[in-house]
C-alpha positions in Angstrom: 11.0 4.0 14.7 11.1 1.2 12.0 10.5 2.5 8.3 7.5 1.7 6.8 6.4 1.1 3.4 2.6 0.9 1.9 2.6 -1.0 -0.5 -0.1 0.1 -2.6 0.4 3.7 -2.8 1.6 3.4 -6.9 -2.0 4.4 -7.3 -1.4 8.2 -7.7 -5.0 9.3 -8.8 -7.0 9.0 -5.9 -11.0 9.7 -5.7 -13.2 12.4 -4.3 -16.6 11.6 -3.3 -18.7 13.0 -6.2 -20.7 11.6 -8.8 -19.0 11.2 -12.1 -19.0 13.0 -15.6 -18.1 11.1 -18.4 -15.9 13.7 -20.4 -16.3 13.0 -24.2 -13.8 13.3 -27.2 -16.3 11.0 -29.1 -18.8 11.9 -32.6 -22.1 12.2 -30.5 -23.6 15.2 -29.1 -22.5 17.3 -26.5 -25.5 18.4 -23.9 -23.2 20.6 -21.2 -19.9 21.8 -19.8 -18.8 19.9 -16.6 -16.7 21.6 -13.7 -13.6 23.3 -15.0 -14.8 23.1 -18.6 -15.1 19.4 -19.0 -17.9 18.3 -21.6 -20.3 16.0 -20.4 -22.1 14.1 -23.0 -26.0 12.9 -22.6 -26.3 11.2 -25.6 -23.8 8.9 -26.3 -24.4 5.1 -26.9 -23.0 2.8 -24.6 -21.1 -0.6 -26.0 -21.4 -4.0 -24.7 -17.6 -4.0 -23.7 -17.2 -0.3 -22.5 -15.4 0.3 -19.0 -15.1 2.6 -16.4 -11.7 2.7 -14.7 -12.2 5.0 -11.2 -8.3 5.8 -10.4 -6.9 5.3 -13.6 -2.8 5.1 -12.2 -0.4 2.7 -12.8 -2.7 -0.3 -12.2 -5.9 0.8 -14.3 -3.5 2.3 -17.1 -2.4 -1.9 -17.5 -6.0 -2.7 -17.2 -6.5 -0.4 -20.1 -4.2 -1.3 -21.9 -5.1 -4.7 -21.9 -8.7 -4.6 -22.4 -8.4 -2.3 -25.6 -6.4 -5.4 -26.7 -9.2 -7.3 -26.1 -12.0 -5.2 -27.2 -10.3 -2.5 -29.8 -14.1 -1.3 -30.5 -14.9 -0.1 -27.0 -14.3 2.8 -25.3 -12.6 3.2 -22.4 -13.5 6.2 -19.7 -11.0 7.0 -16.6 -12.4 8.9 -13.5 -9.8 11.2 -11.8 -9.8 13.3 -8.5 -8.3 16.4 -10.7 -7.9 17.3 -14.4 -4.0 17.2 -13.9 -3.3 13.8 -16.1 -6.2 14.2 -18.5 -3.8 14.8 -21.6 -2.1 11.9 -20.3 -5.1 9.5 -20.9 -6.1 11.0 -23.9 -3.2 10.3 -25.4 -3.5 6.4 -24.2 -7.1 6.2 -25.4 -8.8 6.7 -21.8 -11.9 9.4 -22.1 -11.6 11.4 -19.2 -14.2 12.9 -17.0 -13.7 14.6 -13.0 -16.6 14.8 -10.4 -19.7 16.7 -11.1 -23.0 15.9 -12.8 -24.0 12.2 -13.7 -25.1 10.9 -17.3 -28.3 8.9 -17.9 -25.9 6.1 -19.3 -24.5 3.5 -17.2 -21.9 1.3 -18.4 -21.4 -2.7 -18.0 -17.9 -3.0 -16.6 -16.5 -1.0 -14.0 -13.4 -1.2 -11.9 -12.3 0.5 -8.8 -8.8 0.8 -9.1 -8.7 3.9 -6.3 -6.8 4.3 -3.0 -8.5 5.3 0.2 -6.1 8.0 1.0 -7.2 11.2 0.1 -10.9 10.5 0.0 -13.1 11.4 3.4 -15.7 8.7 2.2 -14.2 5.7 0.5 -17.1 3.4 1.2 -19.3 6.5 -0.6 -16.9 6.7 -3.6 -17.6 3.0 -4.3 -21.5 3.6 -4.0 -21.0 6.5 -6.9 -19.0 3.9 -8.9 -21.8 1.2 -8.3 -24.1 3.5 -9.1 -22.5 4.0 -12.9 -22.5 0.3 -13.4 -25.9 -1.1 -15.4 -25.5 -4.0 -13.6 -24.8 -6.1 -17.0 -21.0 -7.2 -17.4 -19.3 -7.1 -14.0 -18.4 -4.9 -11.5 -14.5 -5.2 -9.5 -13.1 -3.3 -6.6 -9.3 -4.3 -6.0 -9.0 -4.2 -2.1 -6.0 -5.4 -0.1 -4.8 -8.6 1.4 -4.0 -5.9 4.2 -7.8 -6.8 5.4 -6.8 -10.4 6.6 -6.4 -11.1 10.2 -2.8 -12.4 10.2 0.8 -11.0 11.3 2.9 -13.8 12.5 4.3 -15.1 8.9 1.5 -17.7 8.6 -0.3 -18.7 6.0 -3.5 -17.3 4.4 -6.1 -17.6 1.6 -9.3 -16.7 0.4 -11.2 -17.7 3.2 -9.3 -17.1 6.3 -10.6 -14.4 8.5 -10.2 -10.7 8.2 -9.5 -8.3 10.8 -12.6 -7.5 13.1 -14.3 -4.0 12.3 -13.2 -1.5 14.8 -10.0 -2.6 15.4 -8.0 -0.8 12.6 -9.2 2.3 10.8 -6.9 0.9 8.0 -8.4 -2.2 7.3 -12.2 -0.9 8.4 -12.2 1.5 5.7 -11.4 -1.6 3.2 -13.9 -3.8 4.1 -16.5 -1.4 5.0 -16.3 -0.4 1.3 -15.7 -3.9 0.2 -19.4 -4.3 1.4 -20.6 -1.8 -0.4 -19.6 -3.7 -3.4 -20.4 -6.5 -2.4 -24.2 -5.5 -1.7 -24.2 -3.7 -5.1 -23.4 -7.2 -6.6 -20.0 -6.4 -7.2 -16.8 -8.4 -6.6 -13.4 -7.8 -5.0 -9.9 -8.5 -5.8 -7.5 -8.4 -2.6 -4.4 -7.7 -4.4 -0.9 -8.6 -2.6 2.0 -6.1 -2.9 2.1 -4.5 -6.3 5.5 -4.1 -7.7 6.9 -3.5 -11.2 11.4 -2.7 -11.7 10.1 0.9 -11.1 8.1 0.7 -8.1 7.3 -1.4 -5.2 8.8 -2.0 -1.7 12.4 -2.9 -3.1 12.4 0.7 -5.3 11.7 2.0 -1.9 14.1 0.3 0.4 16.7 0.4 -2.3 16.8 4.3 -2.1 17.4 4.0 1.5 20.5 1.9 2.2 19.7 0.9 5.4 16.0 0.3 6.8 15.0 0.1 10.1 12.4 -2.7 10.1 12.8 -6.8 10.8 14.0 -8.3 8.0 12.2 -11.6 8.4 8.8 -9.8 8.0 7.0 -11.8 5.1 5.5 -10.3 1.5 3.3 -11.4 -0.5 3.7 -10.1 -3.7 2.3 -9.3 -7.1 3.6 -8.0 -10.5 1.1 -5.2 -12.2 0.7 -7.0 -15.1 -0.4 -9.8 -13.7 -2.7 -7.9 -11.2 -4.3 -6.4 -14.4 -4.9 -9.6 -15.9 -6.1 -11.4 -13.5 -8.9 -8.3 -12.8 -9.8 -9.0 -16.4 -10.1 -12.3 -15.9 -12.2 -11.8 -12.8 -14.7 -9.4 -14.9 -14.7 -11.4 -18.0 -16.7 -13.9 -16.1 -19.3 -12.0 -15.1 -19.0 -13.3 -11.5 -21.4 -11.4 -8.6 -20.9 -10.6 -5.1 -17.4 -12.9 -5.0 -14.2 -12.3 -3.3 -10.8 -13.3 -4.6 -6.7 -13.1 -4.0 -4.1 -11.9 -6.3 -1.0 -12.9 -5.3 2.0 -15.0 -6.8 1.5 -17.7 -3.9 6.0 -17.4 -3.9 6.1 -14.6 -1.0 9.6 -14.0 0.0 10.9 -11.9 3.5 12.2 -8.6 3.1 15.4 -9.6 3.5 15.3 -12.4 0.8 13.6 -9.4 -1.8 17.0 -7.3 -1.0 19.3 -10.2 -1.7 17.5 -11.2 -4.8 17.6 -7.4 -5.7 21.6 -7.2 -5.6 22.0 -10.1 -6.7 20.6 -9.1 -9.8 22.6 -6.8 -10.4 19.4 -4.8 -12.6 19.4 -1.8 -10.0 21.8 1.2 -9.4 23.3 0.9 -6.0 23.4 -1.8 -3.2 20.8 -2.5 -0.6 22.9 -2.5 2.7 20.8 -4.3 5.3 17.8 -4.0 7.5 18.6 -3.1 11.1 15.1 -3.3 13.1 14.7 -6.7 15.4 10.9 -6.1 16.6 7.6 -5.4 15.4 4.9 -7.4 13.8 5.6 -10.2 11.1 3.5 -10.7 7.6 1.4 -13.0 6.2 2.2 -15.9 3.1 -0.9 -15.3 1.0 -1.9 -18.3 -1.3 -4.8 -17.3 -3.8 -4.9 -21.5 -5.3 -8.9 -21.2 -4.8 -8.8 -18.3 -7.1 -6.6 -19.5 -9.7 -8.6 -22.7 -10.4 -11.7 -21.2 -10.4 -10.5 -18.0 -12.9 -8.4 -20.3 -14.5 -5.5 -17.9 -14.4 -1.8 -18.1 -13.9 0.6 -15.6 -13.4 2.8 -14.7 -16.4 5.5 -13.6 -13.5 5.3 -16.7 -11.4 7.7 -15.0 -8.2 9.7 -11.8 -7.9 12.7 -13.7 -8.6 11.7 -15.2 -12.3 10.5 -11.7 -12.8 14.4 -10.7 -12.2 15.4 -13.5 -14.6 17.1 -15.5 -11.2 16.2 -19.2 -10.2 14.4 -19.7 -7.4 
């Protein structure tokens, strides 16, 4: 059996379906204690620039980071499935609230930054998150490439179809809660594959040696950073019911990620080779449509520049 790899699983904080409670460290108030002794605040004002980050991993941590750069007034909440990293995003500025009773503030920007795993109602965790949002500033659920209808290598943007509902439970669950943003007035972000030196589909292979899987299949790829600011971009603008790419439009086999990866010479140990000969091929995901109307560019333009190689 050839060895898989998803390639956004560095989201590690998955949702449950619940309405949120805005934990609060802040001067106002407190009205009531949340499930497992979180305070839940009913009378705190809400800023122009404050967001909600549902699944504040890897990716919304960036997103954070970035938009407290941006906005050093505002405060910043993070939605988690369990209490287990709140000290974490304390410490990193991010007010954190779990599931339980809702607040009679909304807030203007809201991202859904979540994975469907772990959830028995994704499309219902995205109406909870919609219904948090005021409906000023904008509203973003990064969804997958995964959700376009391609696996032969060719090429793909923005408007090229999606796989029909019903035939993968994978990509159903994405686009059936895609909708619900959508409808809300929302917009999604299909990200490519999310990588960073630490994680992504060469961190995995990597610690393998030897995969079994074709090593022509095609990637299209994405740095975090970048996928953070290109979100930011996206909500800046205020955009409603929109769908866009993020992707480096340089997307590389696996084979040509390995190579790249020893070459380097940045990693511990030496990727051996991949060994499979069958099984579907990828997709070459090209997000120009998005770019020029975001007006955004990636600052890692391929996996390779990131690795400080020529292409």
């Amino acid at each position: 059996m050839a060895s898989t790899y998803h390639y956004r699983l560095p989201y590690p904080l998955p949702l449950t379906a619940a309405p949120p409670a805005f934990a609060s460290r802040c001067r106002f108030p407190m009205a009531s204690t949340g499930p497992l002794g979180v305070t839940v605040s009913t009378s705190e004002s809400v800023g122009q620039n404050d967001l909600l980050i549902v699944g504040p991993g890897v990716l919304g941590r960036i997103v954070a980071e970035k938009w407290r750069q941006e906005h050093p007034d505002c405060k910043i909440y993070g939605q988690t499935a369990t209490t287990d990293h709140h000290s974490e995003l304390t410490k990193i500025g991010i007010i954190p609230s779990l599931k339980g009773p809702r607040v009679d503030q909304k807030v203007p920007y809201v991202i859904f930054c979540a994975p469907p795993y772990r959830t028995d109602d994704y499309p219902g965790d995205l109406r909870v998150a919609a219904s948090n949002w005021s409906g000023e500033g904008s509203f973003l659920f990064t969804s997958s490439t995964a959700v376009y209808d391609c696996n032969d290598n060719g090429f793909c943007g923005e408007d090229s179809p999606c796989v029909p509902i019903g035939r993968s439970p994978r990509t159903d669950v994405l686009l059936k809660a895609e909708n619900v943003v959508l409808e809300a007035g929302g917009c999604a972000l299909r990200l490519a594959g999310l990588y960073k030196k630490d994680q992504g589909p060469h961190v995995f292979w990597l610690s393998k040696g030897t995969v079994d899987a074709r090593p022509d299949l095609i990637i299209s790829m994405i740095h975090y950073e970048d996928a953070a600011s290109l979100g930011i971009a996206i909500m800046k603008r205020k955009l409603r019911g929109r769908v866009f790419v993020g992707c480096d439009n340089q997307p590389l086999s696996r084979q040509e990620i390995m190579d790249r990866v020893n070459r380097s010479e940045k990693f511990d140990g030496k990727f051996e080779g991949f060994t499979g000969t069958d099984g579907p091929l990828g997709k070459r995901m090209d997000n120009s449509k998005t770019r020029a109307e975001i007006g955004w560019e990636p600052k890692y333009p391929s996996f390779t520049e990131f690795l400080g190689l020529s292409n």
